[in-house]
OpenMM code with the backbone's topology and positions (N, CA, C; nanometers):
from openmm import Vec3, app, unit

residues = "UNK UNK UNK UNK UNK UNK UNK UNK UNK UNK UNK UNK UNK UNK UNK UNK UNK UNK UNK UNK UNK UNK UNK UNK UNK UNK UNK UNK UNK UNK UNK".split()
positions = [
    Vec3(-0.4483, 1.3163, -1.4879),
    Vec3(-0.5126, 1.2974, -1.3565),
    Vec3(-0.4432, 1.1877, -1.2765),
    Vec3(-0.4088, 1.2207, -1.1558),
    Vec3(-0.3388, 1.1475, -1.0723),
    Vec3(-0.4303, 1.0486, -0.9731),
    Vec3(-0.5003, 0.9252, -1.0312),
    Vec3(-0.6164, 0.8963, -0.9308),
    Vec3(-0.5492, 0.8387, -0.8294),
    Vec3(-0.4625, 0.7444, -0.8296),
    Vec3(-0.3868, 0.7099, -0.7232),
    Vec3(-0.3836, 0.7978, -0.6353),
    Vec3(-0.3548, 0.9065, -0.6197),
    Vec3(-0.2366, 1.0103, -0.5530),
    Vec3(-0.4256, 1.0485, -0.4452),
    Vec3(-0.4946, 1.0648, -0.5622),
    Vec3(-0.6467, 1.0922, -0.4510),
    Vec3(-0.6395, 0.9634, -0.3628),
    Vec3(-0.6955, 0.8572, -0.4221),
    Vec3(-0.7842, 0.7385, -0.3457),
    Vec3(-0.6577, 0.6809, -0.2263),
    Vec3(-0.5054, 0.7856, -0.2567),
    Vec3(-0.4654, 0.7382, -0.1227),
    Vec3(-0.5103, 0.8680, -0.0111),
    Vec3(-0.5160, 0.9677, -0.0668),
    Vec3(-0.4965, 1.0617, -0.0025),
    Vec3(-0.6953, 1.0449, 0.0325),
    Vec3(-0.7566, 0.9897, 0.0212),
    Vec3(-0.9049, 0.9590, 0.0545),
    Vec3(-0.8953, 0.8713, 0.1649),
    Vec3(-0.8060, 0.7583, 0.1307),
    Vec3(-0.8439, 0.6466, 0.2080),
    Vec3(-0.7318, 0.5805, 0.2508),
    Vec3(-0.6921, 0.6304, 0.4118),
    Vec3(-0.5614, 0.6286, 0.4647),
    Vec3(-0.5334, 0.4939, 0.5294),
    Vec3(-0.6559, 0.4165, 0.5234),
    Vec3(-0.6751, 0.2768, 0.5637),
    Vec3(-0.6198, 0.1960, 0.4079),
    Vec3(-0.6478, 0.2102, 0.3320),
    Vec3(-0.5557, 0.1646, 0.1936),
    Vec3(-0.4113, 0.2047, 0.1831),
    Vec3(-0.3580, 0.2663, 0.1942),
    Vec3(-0.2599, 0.2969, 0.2535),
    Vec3(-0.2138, 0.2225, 0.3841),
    Vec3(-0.2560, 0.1909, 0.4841),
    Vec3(-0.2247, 0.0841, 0.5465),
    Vec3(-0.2141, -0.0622, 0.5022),
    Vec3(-0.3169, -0.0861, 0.4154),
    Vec3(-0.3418, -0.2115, 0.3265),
    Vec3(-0.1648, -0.2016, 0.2497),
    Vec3(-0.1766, -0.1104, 0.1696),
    Vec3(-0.0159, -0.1193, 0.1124),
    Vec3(0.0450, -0.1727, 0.1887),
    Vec3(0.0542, -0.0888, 0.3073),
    Vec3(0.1918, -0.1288, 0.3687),
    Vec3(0.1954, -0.2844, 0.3621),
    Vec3(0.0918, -0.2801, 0.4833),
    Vec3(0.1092, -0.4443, 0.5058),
    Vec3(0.1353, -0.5409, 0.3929),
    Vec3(0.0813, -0.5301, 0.2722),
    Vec3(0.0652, -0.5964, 0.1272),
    Vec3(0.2251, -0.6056, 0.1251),
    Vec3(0.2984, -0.5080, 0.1005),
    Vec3(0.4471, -0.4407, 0.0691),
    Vec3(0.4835, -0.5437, 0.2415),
    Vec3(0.5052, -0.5205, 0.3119),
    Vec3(0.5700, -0.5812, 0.4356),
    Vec3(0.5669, -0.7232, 0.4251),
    Vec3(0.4409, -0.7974, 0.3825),
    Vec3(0.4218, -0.9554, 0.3305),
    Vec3(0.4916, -0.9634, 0.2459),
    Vec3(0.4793, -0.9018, 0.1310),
    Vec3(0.5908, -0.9644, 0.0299),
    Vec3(0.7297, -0.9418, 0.0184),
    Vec3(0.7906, -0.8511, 0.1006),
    Vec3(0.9809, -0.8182, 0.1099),
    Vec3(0.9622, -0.9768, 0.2063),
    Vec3(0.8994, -1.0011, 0.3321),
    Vec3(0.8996, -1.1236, 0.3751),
    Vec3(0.9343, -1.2066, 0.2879),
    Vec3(0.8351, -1.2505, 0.2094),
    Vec3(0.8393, -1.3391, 0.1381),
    Vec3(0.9418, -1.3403, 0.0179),
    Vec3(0.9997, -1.2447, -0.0395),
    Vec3(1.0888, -1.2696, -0.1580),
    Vec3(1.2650, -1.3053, -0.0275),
    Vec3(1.2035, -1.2430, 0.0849),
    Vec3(1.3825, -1.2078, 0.1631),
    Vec3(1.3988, -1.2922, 0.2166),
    Vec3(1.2793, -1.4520, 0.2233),
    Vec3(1.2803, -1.5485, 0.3394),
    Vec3(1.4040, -1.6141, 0.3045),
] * unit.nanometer
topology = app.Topology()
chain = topology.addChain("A")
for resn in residues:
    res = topology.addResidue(resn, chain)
    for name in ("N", "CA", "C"):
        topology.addAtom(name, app.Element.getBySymbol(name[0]), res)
């Protein structure tokens, strides 16, 4: 069972959360 693959495909606002999460931290390791 792929729960990930649902609770993104549920909740496209978590998926935004990633991003941003993912966009803060390349910041932060690339400063």
């Amino acid at each position: 069972r792929n729960t990930n693959k649902i609770e993104l495909s549920d909740l496209p606002s978590s998926k935004l959360l990633h991003m941003e999460w993912v966009n803060e931290h390349n910041f932060q390791c690339y400063r």
